[in-house]
C-alpha positions in Angstrom: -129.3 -106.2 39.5 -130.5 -109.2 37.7 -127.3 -110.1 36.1 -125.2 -109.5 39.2 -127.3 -111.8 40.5 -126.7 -114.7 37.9 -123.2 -113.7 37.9 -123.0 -114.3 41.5 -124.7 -117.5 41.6 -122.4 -119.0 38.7 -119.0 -118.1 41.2 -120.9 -119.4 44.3 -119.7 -122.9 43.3 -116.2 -122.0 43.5 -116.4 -121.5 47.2 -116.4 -123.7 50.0 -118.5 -121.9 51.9 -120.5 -118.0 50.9 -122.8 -116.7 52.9 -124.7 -113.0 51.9 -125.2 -110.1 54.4 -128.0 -107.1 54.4 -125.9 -103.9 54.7 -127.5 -101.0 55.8 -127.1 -97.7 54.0 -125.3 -96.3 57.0 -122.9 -98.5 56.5 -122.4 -98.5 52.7 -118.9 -96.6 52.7 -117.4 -99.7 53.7 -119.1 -101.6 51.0 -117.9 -99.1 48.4 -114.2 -99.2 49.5 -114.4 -102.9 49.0 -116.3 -103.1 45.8 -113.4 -100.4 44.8 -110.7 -102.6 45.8 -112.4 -105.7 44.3 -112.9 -104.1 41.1 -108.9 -103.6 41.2 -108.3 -107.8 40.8 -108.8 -110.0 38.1 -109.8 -112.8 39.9 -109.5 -116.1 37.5 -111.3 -119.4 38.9 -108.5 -122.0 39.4 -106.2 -119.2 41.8 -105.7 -118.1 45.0 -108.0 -115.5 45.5 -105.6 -112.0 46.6 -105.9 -111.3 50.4 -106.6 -107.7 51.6 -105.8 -106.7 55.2 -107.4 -104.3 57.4 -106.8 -102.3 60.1 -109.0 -100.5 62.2 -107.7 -97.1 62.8 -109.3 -95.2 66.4 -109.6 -92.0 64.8 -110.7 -90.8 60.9 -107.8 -91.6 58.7 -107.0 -88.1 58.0 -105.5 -87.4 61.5 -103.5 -90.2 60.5 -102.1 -88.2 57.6 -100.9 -85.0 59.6 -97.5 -85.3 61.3 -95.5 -82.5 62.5 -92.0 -82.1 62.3 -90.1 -83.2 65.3 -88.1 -79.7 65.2 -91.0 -77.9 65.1 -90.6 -76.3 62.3 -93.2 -76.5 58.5 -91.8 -79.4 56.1 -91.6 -76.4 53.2 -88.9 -74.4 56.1 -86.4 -75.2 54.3 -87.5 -74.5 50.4 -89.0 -70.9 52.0 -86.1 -70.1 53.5 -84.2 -70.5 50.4 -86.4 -68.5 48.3 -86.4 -66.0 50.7 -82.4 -65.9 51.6 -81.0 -68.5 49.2 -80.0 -70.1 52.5 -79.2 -73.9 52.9 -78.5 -75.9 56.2 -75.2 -75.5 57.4 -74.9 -79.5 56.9 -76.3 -79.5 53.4 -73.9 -80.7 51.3 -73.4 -79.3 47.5 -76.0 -82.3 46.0 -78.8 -81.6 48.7 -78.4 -77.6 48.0 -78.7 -78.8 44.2 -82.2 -80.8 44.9 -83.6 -78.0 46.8 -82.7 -75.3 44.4 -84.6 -77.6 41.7 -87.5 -77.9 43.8 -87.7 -74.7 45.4 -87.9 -73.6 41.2 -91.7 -75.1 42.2 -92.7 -72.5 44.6 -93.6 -69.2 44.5 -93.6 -66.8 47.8 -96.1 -64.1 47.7 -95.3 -62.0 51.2 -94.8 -64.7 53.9 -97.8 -67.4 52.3 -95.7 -70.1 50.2 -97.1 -71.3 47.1 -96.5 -74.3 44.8 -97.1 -74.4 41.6 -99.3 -77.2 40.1 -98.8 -78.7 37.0 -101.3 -76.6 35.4 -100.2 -73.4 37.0 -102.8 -73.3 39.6 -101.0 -71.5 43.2 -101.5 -74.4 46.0 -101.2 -72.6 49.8 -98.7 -74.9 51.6 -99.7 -75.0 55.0 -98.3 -76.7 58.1 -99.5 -79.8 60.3 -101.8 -77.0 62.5 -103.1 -75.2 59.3 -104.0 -79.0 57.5 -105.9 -80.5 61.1 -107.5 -76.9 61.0 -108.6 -77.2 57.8 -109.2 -80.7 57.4 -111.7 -80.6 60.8 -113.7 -77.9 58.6 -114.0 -79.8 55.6 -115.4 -82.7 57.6 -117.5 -81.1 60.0 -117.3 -77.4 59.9 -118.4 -74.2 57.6 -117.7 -77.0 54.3 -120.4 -78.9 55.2 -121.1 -83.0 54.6 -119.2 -84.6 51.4 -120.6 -87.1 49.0 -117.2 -88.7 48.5 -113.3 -88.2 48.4 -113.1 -86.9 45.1 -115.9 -83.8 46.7 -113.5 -83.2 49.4 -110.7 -83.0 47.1 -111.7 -80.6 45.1 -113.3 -78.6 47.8 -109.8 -78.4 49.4 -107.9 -77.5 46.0 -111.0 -74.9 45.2 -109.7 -73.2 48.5 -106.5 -72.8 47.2 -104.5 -75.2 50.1 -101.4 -77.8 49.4 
């Protein structure tokens, strides 16, 4: 911590005004997210320094992530149903039944459970916006336990065998 500290003290006379804040260790995910978005800069002394806007969210950010289609059906419908049938929409027209032919190539369907294919052939569940809060509630709170860190939950999620 000692050359932090020297490093600090050599930048504090390129600012008007500094002042340094105790954090508590309840509230050092917020100190690591910056740190991580600090370390992302190269900051040189005669610049502006970048600015970095936040926005407090009411809930976790992952029920931010889950949205479910407005028709009511799973975002993979369409890729299943080709598989399945080598159906396309009656609207599609002869490019868009190209695209999803290519990227229905990605997907395997094992009974009525989709799969896609990851890039080193490892099956990935695709699951719809009520399967992902389900399962994202239990990595966060439920049978999963506590997480150290994104990269935990990540591969606790992709060690389950979900997309």
């Amino acid at each position: 911590m000692v050359p932090y500290e020297a490093y600090i003290r050599k930048l504090m006379e390129f600012f008007d005004d500094i002042s340094f804040h105790h954090i508590s260790r309840e509230e050092n995910q917020m100190v690591d997210a910056l740190a991580t978005l600090a370390s992302m800069f190269k900051v040189s002394p005669h610049r502006d320094l970048p600015y970095i806007e936040f926005k407090c969210h009411g809930e976790p950010a992952h029920c931010c992530l889950i949205v479910e289609e407005e028709d009511g059906k799973s975002w993979y419908f369409d890729i299943k149903r080709n598989i399945e049938d080598k159906e396309y929409t009656p609207e599609a027209s002869d490019n868009n039944k190209r695209t999803l032919q290519r990227l229905a190539a990605g997907f395997i369907l094992s009974g009525t459970i989709l799969y896609r294919r990851n890039h080193d052939m490892v099956l990935l569940r695709c699951v719809d916006a009520r399967e992902a809060e389900q399962m994202l509630i239990e990595v966060h709170e439920g049978s999963f336990g506590t997480h150290a860190n994104g990269h935990a939950m990540v591969q606790k999620i992709l060690r389950a065998g979900y997309y």
